[in-house]
CHARMM-style PDB file with segment names, atoms N, HN, CA, C and O in Angstrom:
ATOM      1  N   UNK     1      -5.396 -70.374  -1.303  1.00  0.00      PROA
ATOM      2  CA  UNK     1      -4.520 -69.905  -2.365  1.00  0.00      PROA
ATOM      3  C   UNK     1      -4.251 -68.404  -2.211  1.00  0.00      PROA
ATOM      4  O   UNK     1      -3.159 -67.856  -2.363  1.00  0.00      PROA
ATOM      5  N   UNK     2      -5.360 -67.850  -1.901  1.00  0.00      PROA
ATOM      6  HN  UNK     2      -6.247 -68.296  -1.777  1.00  0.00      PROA
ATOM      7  CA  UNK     2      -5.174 -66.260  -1.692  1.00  0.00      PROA
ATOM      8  C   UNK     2      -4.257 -65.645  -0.631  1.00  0.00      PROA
ATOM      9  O   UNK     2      -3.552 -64.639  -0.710  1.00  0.00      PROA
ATOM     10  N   UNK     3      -4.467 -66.613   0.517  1.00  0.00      PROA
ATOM     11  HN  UNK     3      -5.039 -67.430   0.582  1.00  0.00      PROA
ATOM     12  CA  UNK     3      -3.284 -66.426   1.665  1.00  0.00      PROA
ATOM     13  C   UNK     3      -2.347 -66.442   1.096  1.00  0.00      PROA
ATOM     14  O   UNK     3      -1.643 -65.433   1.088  1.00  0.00      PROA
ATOM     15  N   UNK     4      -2.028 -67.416   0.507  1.00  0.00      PROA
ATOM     16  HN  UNK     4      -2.600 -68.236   0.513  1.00  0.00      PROA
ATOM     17  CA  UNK     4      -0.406 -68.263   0.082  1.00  0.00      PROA
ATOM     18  C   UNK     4       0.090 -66.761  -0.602  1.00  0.00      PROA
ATOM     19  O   UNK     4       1.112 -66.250  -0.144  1.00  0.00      PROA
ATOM     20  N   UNK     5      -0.687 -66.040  -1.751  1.00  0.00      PROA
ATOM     21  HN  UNK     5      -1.517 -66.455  -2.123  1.00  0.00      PROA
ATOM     22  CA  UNK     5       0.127 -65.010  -2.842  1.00  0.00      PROA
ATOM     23  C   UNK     5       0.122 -63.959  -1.589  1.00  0.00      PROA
ATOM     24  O   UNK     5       1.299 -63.711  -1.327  1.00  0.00      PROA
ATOM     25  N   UNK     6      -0.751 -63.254  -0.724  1.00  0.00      PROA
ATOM     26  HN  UNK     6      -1.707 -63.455  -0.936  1.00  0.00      PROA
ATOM     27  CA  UNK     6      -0.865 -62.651   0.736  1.00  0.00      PROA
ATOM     28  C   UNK     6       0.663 -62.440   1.376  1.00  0.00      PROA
ATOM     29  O   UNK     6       1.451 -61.508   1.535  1.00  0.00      PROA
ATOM     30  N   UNK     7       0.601 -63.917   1.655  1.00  0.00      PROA
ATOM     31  HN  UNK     7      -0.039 -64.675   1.526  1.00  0.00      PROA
ATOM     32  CA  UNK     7       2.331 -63.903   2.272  1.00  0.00      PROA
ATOM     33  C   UNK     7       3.503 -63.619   1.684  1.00  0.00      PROA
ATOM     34  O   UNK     7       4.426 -62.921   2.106  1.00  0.00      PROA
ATOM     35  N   UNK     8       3.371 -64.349   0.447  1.00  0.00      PROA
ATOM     36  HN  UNK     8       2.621 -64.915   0.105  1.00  0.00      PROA
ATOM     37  CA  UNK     8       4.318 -64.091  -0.835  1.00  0.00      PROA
ATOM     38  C   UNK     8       4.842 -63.297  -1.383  1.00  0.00      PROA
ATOM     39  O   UNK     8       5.945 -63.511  -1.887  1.00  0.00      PROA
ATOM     40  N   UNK     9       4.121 -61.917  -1.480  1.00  0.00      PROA
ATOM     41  HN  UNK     9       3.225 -61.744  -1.071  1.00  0.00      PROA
ATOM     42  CA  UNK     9       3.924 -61.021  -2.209  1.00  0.00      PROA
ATOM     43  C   UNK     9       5.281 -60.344  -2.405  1.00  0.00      PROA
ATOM     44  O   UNK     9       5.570 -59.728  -3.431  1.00  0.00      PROA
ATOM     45  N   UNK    10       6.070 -60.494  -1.387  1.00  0.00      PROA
ATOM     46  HN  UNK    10       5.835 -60.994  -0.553  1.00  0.00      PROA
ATOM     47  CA  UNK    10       7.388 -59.519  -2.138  1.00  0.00      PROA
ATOM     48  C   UNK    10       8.310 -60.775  -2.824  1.00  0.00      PROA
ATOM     49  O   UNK    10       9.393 -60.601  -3.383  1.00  0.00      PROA
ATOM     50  N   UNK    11       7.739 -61.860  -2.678  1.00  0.00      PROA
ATOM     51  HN  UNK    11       6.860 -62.002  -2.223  1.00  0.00      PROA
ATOM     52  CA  UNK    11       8.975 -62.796  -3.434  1.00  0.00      PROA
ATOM     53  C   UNK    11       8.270 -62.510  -5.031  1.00  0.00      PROA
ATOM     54  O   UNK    11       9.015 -62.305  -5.989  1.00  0.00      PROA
ATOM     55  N   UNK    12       7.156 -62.522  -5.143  1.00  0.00      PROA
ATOM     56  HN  UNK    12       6.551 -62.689  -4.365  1.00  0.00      PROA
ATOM     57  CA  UNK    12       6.769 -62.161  -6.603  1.00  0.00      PROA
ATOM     58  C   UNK    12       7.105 -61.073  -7.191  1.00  0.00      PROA
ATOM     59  O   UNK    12       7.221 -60.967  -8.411  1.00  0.00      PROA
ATOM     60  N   UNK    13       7.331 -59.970  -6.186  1.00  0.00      PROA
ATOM     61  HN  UNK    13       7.237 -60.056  -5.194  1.00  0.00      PROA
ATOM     62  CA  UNK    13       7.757 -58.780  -6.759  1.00  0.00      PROA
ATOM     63  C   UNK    13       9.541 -58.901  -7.180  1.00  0.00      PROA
ATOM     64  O   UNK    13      10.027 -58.616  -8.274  1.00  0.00      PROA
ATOM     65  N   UNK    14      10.299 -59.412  -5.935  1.00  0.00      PROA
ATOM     66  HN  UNK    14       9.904 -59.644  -5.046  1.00  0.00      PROA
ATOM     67  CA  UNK    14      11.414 -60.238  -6.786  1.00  0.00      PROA
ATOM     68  C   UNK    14      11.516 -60.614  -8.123  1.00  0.00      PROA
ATOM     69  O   UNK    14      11.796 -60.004  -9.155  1.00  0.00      PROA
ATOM     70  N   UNK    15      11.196 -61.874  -7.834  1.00  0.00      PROA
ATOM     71  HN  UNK    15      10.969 -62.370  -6.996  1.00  0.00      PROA
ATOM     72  CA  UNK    15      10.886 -62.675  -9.373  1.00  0.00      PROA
ATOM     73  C   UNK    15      10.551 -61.650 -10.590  1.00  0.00      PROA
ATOM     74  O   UNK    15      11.396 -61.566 -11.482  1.00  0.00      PROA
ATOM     75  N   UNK    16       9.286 -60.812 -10.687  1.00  0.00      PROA
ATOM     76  HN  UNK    16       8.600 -60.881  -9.962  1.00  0.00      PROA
ATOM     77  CA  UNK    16       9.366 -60.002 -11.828  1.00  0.00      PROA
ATOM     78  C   UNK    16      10.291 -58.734 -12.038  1.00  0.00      PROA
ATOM     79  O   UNK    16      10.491 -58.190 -13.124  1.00  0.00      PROA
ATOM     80  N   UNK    17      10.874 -58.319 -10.701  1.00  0.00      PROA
ATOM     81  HN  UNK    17      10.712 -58.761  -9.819  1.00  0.00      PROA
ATOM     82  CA  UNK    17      11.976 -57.485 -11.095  1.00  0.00      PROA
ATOM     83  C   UNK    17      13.141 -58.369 -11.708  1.00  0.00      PROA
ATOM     84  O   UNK    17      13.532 -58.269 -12.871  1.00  0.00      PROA
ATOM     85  N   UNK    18      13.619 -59.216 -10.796  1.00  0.00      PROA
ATOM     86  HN  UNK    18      13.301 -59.297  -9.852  1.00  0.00      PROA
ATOM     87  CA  UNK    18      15.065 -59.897 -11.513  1.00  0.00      PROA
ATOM     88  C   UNK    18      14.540 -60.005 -13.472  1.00  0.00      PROA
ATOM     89  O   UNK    18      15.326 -59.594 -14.327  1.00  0.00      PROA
ATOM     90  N   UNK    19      13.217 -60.577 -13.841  1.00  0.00      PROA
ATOM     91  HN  UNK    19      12.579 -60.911 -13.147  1.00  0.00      PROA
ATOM     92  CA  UNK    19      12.632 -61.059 -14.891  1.00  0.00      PROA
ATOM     93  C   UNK    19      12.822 -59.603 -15.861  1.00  0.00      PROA
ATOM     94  O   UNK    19      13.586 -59.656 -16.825  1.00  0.00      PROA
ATOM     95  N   UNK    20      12.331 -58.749 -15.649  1.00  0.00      PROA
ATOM     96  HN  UNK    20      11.711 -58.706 -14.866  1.00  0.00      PROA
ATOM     97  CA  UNK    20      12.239 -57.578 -16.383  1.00  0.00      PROA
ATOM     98  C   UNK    20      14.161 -57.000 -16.549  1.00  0.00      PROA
ATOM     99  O   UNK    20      14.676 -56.487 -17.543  1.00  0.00      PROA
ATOM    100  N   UNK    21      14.702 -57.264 -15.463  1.00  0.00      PROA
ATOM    101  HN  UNK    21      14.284 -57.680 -14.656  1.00  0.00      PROA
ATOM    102  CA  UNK    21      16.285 -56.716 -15.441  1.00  0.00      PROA
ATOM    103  C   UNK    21      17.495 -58.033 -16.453  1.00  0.00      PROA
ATOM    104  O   UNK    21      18.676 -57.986 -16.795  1.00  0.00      PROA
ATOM    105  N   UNK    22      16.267 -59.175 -16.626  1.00  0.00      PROA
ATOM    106  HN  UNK    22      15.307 -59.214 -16.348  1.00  0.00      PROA
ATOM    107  CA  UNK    22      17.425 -59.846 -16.967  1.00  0.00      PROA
ATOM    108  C   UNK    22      16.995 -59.727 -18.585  1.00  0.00      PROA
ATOM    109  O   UNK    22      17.795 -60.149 -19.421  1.00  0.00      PROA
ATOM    110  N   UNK    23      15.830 -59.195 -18.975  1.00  0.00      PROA
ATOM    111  HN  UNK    23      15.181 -58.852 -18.296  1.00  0.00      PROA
ATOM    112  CA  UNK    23      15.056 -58.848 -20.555  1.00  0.00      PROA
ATOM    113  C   UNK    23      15.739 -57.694 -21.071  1.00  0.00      PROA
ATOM    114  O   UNK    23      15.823 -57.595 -22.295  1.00  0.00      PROA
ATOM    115  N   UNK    24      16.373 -56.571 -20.146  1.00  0.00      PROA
ATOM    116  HN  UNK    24      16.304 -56.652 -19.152  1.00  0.00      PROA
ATOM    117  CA  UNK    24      16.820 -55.701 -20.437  1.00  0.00      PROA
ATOM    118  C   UNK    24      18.598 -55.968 -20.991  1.00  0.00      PROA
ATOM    119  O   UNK    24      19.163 -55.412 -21.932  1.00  0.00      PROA
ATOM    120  N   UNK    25      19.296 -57.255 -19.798  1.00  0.00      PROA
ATOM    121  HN  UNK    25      18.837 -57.707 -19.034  1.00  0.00      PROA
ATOM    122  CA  UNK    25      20.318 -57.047 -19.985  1.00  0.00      PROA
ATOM    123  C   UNK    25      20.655 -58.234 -21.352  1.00  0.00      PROA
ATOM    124  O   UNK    25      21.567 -58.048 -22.158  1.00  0.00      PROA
ATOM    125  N   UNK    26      19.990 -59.090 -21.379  1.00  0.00      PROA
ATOM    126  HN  UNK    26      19.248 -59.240 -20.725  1.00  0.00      PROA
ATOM    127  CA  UNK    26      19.366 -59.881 -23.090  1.00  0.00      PROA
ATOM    128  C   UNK    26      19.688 -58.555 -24.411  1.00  0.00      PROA
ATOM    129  O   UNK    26      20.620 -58.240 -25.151  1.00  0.00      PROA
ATOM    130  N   UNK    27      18.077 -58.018 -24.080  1.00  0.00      PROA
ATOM    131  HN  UNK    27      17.320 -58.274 -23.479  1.00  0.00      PROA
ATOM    132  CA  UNK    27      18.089 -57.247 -24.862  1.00  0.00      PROA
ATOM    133  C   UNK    27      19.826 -56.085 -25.646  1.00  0.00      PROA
ATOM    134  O   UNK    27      20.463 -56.185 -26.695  1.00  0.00      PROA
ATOM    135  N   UNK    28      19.910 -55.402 -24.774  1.00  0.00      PROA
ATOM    136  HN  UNK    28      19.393 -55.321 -23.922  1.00  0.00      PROA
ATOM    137  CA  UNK    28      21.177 -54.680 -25.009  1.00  0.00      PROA
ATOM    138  C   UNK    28      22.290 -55.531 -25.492  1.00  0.00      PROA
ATOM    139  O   UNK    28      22.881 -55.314 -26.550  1.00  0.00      PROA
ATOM    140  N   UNK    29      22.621 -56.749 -24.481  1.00  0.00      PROA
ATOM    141  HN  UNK    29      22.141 -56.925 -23.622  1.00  0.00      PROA
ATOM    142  CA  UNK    29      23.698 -57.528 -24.890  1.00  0.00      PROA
ATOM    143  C   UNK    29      23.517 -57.588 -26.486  1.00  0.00      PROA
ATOM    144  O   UNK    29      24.553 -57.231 -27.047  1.00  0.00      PROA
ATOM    145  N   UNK    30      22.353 -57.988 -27.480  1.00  0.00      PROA
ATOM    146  HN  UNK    30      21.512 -58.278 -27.024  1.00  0.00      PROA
ATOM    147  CA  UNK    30      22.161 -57.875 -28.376  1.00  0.00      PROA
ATOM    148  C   UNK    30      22.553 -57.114 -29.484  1.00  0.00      PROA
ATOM    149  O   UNK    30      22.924 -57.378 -30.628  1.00  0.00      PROA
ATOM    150  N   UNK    31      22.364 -56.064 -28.806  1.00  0.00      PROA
ATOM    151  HN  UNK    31      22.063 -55.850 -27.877  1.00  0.00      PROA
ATOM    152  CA  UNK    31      22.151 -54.377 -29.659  1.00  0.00      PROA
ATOM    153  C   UNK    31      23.630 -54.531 -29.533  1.00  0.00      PROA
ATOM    154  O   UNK    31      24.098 -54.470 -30.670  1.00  0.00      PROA
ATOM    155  N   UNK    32      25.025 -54.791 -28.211  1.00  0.00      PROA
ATOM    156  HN  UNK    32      24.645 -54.841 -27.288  1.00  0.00      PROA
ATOM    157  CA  UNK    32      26.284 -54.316 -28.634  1.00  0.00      PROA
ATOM    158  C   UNK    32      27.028 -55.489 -29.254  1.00  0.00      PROA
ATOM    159  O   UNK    32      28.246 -55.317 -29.277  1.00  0.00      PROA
ATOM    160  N   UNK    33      26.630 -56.550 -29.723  1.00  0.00      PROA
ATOM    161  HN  UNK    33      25.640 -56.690 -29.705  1.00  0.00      PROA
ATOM    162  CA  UNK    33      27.184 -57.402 -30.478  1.00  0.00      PROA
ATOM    163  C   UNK    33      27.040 -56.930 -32.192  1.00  0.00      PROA
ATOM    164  O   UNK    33      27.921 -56.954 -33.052  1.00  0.00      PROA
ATOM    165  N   UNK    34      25.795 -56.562 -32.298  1.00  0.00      PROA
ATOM    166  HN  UNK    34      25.079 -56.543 -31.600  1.00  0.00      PROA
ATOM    167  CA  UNK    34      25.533 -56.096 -33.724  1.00  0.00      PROA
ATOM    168  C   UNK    34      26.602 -54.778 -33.897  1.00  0.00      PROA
ATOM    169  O   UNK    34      27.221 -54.596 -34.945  1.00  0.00      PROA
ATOM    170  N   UNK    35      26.716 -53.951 -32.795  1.00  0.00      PROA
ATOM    171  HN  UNK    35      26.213 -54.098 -31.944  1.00  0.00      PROA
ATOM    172  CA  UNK    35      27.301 -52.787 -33.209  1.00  0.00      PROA
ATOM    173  C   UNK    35      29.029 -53.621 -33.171  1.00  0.00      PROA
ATOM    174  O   UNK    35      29.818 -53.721 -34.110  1.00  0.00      PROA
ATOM    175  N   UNK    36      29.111 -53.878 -32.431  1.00  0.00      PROA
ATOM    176  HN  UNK    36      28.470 -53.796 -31.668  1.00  0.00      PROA
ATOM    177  CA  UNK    36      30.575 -54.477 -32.235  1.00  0.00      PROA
ATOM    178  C   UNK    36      31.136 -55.129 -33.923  1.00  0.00      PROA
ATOM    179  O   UNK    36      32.261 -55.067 -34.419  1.00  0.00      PROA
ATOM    180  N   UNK    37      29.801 -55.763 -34.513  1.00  0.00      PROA
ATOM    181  HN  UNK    37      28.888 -55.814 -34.110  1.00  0.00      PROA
ATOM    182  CA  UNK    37      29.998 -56.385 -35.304  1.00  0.00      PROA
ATOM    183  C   UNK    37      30.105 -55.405 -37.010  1.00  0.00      PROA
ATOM    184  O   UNK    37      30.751 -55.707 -38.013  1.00  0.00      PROA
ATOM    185  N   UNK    38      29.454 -54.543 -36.833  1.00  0.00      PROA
ATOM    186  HN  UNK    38      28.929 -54.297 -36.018  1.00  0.00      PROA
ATOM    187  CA  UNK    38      29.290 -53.555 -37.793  1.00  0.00      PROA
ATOM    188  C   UNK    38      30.720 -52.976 -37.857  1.00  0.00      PROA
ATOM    189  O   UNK    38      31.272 -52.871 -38.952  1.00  0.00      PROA
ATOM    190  N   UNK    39      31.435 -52.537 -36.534  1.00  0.00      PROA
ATOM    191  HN  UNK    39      30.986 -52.622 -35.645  1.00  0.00      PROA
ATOM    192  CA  UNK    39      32.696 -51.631 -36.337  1.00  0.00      PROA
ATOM    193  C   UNK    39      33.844 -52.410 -37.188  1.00  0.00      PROA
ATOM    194  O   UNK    39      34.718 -51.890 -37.881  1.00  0.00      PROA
ATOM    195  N   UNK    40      33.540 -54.223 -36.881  1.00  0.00      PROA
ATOM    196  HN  UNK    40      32.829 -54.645 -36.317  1.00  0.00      PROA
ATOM    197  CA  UNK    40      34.642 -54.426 -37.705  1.00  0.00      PROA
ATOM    198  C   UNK    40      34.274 -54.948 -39.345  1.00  0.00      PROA
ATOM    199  O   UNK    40      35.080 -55.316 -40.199  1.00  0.00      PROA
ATOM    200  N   UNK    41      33.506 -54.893 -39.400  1.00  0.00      PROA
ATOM    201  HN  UNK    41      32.851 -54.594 -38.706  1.00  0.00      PROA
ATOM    202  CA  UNK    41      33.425 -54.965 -41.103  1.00  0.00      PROA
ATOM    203  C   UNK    41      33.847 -53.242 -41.407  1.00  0.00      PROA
ATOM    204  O   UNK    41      34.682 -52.941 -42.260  1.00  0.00      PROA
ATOM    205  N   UNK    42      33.068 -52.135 -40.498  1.00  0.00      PROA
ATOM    206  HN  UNK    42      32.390 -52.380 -39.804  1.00  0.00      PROA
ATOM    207  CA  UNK    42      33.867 -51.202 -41.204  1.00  0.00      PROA
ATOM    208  C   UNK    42      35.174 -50.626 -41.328  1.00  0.00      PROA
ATOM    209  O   UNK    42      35.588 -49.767 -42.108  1.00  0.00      PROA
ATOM    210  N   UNK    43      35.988 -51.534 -40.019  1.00  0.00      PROA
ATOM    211  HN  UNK    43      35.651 -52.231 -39.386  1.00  0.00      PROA
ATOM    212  CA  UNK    43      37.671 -51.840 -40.012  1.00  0.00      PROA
ATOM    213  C   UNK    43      38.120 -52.460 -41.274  1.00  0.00      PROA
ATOM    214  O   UNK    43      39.198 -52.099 -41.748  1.00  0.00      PROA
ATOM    215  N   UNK    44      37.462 -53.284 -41.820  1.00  0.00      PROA
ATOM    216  HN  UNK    44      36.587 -53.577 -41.435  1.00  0.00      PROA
ATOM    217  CA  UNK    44      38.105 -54.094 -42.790  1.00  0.00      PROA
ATOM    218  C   UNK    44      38.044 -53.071 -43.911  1.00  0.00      PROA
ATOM    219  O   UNK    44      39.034 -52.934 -44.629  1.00  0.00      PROA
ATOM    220  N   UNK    45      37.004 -52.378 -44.102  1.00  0.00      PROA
ATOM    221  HN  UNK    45      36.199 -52.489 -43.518  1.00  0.00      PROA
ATOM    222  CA  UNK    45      36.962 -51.649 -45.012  1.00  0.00      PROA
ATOM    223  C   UNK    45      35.490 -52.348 -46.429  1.00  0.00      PROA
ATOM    224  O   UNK    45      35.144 -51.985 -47.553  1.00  0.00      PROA
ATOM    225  N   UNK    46      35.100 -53.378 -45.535  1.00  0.00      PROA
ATOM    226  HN  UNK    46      35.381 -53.673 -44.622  1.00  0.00      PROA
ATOM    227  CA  UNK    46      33.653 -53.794 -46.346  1.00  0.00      PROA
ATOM    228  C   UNK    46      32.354 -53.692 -45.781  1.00  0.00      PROA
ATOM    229  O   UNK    46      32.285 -53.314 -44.612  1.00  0.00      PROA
ATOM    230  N   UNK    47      31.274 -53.970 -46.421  1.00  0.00      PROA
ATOM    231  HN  UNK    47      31.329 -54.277 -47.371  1.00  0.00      PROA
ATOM    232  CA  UNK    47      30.120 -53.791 -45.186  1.00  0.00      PROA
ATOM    233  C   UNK    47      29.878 -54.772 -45.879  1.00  0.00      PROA
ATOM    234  O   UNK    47      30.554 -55.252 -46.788  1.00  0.00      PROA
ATOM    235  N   UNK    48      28.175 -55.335 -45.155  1.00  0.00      PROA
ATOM    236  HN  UNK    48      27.626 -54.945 -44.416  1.00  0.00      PROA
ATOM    237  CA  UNK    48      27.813 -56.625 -45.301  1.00  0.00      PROA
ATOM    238  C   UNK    48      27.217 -57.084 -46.413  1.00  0.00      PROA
ATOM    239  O   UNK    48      27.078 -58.230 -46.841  1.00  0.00      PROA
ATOM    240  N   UNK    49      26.695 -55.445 -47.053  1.00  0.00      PROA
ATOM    241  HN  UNK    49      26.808 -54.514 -46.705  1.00  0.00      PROA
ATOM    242  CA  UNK    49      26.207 -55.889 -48.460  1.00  0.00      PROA
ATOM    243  C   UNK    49      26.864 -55.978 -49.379  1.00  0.00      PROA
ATOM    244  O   UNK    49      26.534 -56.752 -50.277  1.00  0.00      PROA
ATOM    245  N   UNK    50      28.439 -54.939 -49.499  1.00  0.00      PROA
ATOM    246  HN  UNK    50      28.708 -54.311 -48.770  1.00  0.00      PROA
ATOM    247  CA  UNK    50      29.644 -55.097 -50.378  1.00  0.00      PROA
ATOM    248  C   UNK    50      29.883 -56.167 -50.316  1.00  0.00      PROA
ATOM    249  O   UNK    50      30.291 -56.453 -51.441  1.00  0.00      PROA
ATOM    250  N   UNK    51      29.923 -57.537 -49.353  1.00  0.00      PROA
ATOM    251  HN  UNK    51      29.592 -57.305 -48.439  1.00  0.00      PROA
ATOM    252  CA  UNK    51      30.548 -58.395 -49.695  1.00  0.00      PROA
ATOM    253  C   UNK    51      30.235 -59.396 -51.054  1.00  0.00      PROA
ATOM    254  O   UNK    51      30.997 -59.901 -51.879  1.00  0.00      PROA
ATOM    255  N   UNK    52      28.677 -59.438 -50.878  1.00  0.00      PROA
ATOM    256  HN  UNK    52      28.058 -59.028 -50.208  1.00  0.00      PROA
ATOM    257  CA  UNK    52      28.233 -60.032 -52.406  1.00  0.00      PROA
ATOM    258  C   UNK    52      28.415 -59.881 -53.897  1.00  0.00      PROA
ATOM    259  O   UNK    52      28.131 -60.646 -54.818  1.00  0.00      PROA
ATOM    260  N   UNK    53      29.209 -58.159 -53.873  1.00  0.00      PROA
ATOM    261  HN  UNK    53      29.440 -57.537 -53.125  1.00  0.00      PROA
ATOM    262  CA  UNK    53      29.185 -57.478 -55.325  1.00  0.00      PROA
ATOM    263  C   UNK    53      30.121 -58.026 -55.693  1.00  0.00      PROA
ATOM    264  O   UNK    53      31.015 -58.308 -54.895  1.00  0.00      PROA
ATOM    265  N   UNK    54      30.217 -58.404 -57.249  1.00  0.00      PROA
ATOM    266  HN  UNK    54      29.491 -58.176 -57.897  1.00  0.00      PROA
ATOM    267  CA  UNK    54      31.658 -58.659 -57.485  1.00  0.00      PROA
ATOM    268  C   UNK    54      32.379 -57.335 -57.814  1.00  0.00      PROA
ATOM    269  O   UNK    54      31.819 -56.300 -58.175  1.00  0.00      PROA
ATOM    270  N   UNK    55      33.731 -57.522 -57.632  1.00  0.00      PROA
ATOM    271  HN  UNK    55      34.186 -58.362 -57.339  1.00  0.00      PROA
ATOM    272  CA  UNK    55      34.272 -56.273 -57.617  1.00  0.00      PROA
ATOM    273  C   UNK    55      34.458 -55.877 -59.515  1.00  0.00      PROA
ATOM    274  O   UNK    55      34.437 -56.633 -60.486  1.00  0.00      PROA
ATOM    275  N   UNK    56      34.613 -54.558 -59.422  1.00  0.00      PROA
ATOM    276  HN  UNK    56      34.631 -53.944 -58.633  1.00  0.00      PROA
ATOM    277  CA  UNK    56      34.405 -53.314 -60.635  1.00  0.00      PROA
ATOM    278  C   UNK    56      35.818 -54.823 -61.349  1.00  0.00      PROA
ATOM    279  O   UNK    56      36.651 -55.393 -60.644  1.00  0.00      PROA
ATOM    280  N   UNK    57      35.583 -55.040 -62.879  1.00  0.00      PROA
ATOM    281  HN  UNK    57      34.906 -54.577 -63.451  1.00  0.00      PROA
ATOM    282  CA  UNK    57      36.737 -55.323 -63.848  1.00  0.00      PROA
ATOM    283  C   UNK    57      36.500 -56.843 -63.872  1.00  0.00      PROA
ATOM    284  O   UNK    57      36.652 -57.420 -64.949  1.00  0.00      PROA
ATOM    285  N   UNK    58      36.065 -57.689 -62.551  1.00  0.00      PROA
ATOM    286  HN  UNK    58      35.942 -57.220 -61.677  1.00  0.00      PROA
ATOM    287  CA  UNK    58      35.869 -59.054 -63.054  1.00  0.00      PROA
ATOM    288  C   UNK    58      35.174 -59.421 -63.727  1.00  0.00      PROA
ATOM    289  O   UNK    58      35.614 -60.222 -64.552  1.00  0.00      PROA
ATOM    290  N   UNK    59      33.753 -59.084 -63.786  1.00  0.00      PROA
ATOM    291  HN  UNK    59      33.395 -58.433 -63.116  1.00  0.00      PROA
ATOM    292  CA  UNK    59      33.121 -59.585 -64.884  1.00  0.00      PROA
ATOM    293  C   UNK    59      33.177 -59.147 -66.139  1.00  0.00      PROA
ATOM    294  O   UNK    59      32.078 -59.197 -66.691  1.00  0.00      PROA
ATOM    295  N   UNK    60      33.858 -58.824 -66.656  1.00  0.00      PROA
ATOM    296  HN  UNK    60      34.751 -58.783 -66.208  1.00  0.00      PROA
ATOM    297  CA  UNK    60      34.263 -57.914 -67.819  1.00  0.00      PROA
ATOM    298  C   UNK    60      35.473 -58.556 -68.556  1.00  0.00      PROA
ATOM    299  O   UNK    60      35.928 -58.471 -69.696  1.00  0.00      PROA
ATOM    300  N   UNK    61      35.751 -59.127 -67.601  1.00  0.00      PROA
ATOM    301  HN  UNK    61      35.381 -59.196 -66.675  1.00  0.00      PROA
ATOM    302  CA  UNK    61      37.203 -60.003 -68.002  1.00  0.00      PROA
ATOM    303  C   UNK    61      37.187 -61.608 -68.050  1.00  0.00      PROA
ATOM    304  O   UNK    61      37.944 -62.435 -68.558  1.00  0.00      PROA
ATOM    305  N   UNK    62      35.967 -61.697 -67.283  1.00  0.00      PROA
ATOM    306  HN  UNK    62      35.352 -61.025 -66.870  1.00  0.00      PROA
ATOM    307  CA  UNK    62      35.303 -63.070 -67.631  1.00  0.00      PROA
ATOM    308  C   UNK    62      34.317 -63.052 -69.152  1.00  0.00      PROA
ATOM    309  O   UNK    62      34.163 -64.081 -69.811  1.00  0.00      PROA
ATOM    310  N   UNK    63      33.833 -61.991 -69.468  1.00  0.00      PROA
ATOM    311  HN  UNK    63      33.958 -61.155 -68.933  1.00  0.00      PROA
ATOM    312  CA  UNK    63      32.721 -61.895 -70.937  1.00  0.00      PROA
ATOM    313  C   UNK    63      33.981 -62.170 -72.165  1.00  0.00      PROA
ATOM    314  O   UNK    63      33.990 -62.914 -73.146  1.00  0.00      PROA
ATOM    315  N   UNK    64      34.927 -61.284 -71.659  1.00  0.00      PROA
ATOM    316  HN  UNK    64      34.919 -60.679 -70.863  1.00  0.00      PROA
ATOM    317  CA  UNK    64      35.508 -61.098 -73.383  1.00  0.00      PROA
ATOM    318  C   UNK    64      36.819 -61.997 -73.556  1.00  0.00      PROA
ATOM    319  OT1 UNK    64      37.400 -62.039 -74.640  1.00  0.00      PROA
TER     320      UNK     64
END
């Protein structure tokens, strides 16, 4: 078994580079979807927590 990793040794080093480069490009892909996603709620002119409020005058006009 010890031979076998012996001979091996730069295909393992492969394997955990591609492994670590493909965690990185995961990772980020991540990070620019959220931002991508933030830019257009703040295009619209709402963010994600405004969307739940009701807006200023409706409920006021629903009480009376």
């Amino acid at each position: 078994m010890i031979s076998f990793i012996e001979k091996t040794w730069f295909v393992w080093w492969i394997l955990a580079i591609l492994f670590i480069l493909r965690w990185f490009n995961v990772f980020l892909s991540d990070a620019d979807e959220e931002i991508a996603f933030e830019a257009v709620e703040r295009a619209k002119g709402t963010s994600a927590g405004a969307s739940k409020q009701i807006p200023s005058g409706t409920a006021g006009s629903l009480l009376t």
